[in-house]
N, C-alpha and C positions, 0 to 999 in steps of 0.2 A: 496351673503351669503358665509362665510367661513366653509369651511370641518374640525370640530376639526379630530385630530392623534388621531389613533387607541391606544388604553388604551394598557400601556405594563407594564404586573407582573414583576415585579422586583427578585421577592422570584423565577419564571419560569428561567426568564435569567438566574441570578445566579447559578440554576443548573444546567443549560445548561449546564454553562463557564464548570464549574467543570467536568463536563462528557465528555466534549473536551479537555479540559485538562486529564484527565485518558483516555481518546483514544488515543492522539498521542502521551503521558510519556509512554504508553504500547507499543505501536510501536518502541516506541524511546530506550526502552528497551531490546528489542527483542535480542539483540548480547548477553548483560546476559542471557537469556533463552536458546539460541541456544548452547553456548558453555557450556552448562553443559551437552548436548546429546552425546558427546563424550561416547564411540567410536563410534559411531553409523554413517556412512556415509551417504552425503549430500543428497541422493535419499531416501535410506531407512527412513530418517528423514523424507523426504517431501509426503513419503507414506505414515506414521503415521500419518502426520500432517491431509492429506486427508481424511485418512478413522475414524479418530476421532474427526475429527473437522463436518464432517457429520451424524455420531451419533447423535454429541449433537445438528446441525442444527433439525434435524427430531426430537427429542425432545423439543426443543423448538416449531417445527410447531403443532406437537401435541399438543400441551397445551395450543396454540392459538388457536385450532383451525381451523387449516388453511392446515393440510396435503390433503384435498380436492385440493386446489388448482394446484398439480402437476397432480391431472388424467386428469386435461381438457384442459392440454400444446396441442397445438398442431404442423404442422411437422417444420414451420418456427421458433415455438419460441425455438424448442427444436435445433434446428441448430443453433441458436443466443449465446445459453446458452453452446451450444459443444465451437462456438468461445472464448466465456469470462471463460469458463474451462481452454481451450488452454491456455489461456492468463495470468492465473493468475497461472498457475501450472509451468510457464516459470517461473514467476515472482518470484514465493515461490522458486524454486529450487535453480533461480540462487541465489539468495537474500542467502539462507543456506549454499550453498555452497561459496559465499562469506566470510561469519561470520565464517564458519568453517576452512577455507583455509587462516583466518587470516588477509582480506583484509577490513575489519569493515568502511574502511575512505573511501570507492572504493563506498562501500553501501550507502554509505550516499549523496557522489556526486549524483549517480542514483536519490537520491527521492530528493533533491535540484533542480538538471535540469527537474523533471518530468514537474512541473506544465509549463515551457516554451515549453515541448513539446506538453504538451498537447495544448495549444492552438497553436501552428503549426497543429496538426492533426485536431483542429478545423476549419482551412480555406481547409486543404486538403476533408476532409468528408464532413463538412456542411456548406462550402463554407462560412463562418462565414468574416468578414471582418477584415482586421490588422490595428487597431490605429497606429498610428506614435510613440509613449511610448510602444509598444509590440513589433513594427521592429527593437528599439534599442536596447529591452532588449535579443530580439533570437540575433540577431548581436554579441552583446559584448558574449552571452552566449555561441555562435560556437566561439567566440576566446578565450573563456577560455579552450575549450573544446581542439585546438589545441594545450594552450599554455602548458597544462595536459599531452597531448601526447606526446611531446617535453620532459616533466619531466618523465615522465614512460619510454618512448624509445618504445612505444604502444601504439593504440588508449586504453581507460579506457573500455572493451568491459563488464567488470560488471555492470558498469553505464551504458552506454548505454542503455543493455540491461532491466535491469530495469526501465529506464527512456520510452524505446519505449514500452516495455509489458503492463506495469502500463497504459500507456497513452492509448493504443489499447484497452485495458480491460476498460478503464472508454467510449471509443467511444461504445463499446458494449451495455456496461450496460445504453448504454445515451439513446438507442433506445428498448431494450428487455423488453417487457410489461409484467412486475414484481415488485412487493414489492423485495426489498433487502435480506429480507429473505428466500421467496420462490424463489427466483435468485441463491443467494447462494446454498441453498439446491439442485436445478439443479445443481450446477456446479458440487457438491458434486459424485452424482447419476451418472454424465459421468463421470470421472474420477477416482471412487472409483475401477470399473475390473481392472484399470493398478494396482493403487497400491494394492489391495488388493492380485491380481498376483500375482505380485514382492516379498510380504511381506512374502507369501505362497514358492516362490520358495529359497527366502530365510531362509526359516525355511527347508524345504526338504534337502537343499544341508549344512547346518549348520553353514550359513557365515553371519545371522543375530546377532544382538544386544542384540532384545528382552529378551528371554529367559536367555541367558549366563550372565549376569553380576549384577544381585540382582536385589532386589523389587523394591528401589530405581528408578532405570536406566528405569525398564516398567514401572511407576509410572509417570517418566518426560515425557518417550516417550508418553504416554496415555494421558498425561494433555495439550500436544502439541494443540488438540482439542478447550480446555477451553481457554488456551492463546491464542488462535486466534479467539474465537467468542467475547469473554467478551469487547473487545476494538470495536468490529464490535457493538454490541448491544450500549456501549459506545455512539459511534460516531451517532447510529440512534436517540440516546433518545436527543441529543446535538444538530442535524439538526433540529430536530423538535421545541428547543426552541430558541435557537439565531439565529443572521443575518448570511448569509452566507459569507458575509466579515469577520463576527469575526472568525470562522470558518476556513477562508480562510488566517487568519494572524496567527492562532494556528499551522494549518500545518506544519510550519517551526521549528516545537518542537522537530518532531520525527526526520528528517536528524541531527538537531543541537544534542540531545542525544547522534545519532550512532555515530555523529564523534568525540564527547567530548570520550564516551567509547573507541575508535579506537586510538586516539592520546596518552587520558592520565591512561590508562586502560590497555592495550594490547600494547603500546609504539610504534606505528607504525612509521615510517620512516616519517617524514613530511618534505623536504626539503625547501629551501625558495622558490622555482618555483613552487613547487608545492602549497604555501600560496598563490601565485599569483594567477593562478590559481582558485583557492576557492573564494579568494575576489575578482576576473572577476565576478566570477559565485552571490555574493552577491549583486554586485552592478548590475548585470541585475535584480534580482529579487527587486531588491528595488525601480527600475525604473519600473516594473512590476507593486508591490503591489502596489506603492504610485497610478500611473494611474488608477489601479481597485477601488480601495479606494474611490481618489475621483470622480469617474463615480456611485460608488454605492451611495454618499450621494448626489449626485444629481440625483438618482431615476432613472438615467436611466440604471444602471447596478451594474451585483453584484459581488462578486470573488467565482468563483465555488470552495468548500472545497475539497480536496483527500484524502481517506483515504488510506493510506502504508498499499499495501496487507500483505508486509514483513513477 
């Protein structure tokens, strides 16, 4: 006797698509966004981002519902959530101070090499096994990464960095027994004394943003909040209806964006080694997807999506 396939809404997928598509176009975005915070510096940005981007987490748990859920954290999960705080407060920082300092094509490397690092962290943490199409594709992808530093006259230590935070911050969240949202709103809750400090000591000494340069300027800095939950809520409503391969092939929307904004936008320096370079890093990722692909249509595997904390 044959198992008919589980009945799939079409009218569901569709929105899915759509809602993953406005998750990583918003991501992909993000260098428009950032560079209108001017004058505002890279930290003071990424405090606002914190303390208002937790506001509206706590409003939205309110309204679900669901602000219960943070009184019954207890000592392990709240040390999980200090870690993916850590992780993603690196991640925002550098990622802004990236975009503000004008290196937008640097940003975009970082979240291209993520998902290769993340499955390196996968065999390092969960001892996960490397197919022969993953050894090729980290391979070719540390020689793009050389052939990058050879072009810069520097390792790329913005990529990098955002490629190892991203990928540490998704080992976190792989294990912290949390919905997404009350996750967030922890990360929110640890990290909001730094910045709300900072923001404080920057008003005292009078070398903040905020206040000095029209409604306008606290207006963006305030919305910083909105533009980084609304592509997070995006992305949940998106996991919940399509495959995580399709998912997992959208992700490449939000680096291809930054660097389209960084090359033809902001006029970045793109020398031909350093094209080399990029298309190293393309054709690992190709050799990637296509392998997750077809493991996922033969049922035995699927491609984990990323969402750019950026």
């Amino acid at each position: 006797m044959t198992r008919s396939a589980p009945h799939v809404n079409p009218g569901l997928i569709r929105t899915g698509v759509l809602c993953g598509v406005g998750a990583y176009a918003s991501w992909g975005l993000f260098p428009a966004f950032f560079g209108l915070l001017a004058p505002a510096g890279a930290v003071e940005i990424l405090a606002h981002r914190v303390l208002w981007t937790l506001v509206l987490m706590l409003v939205v748990l309110a309204v679900a519902g669901r602000l219960g859920a943070l009184r019954g954290l207890g000592p392990r999960t709240w040390v999980l959530v200090s870690c993916a705080s850590a992780a993603i407060a690196v991640n925002w920082g550098v990622y802004i101070y990236g975009v503000v300092s004008g290196r937008v094509v640097e940003t975009a490397l970082g979240y291209f090499i993520n998902p290769l690092v993340s499955v390196l962290f996968g065999v390092l943490f969960f001892r996960e096994r490397l197919r022969v199409a993953q050894v090729v594709a980290l391979v070719i992808a540390v020689l793009a990464v050389v052939v990058i530093t050879v072009d810069y006259g520097r390792p790329p230590l913005i990529a990098l960095t955002l490629a190892l935070s991203f990928a540490l911050y998704g080992v976190v969240k792989k294990v912290v027994p949390l919905d997404p949202r009350t996750s967030l709103t922890g990360e929110g809750i640890v990290a909001v004394p730094f910045a709300a400090g900072y923001l404080i000591f920057l008003a005292v000494t009078g070398t903040g943003t905020f206040t000095g340069h029209g409604t306008g300027h606290a207006l963006l800095l305030v919305s910083a909040g909105l533009v980084t939950a609304i592509p997070l809520l995006l992305f949940g409503a998106a996991a919940q209806r399509v495959p995580l391969a399709t998912l997992g092939m959208l992700q490449y929307l939000t680096p291809s964006l930054q660097m389209a904004w960084g090359v033809f936008i902001l006029h970045e320096d793109m020398p031909a080694s350093r094209w080399i370079g990029f298309a190293l890093i393309w054709v690992a990722l190709v050799v990637y997807s296509t392998d997750a692909l077809i493991r996922a249509r033969r049922g035995r595997a699927v491609v984990t999506p990323v969402g750019p904390s950026a």
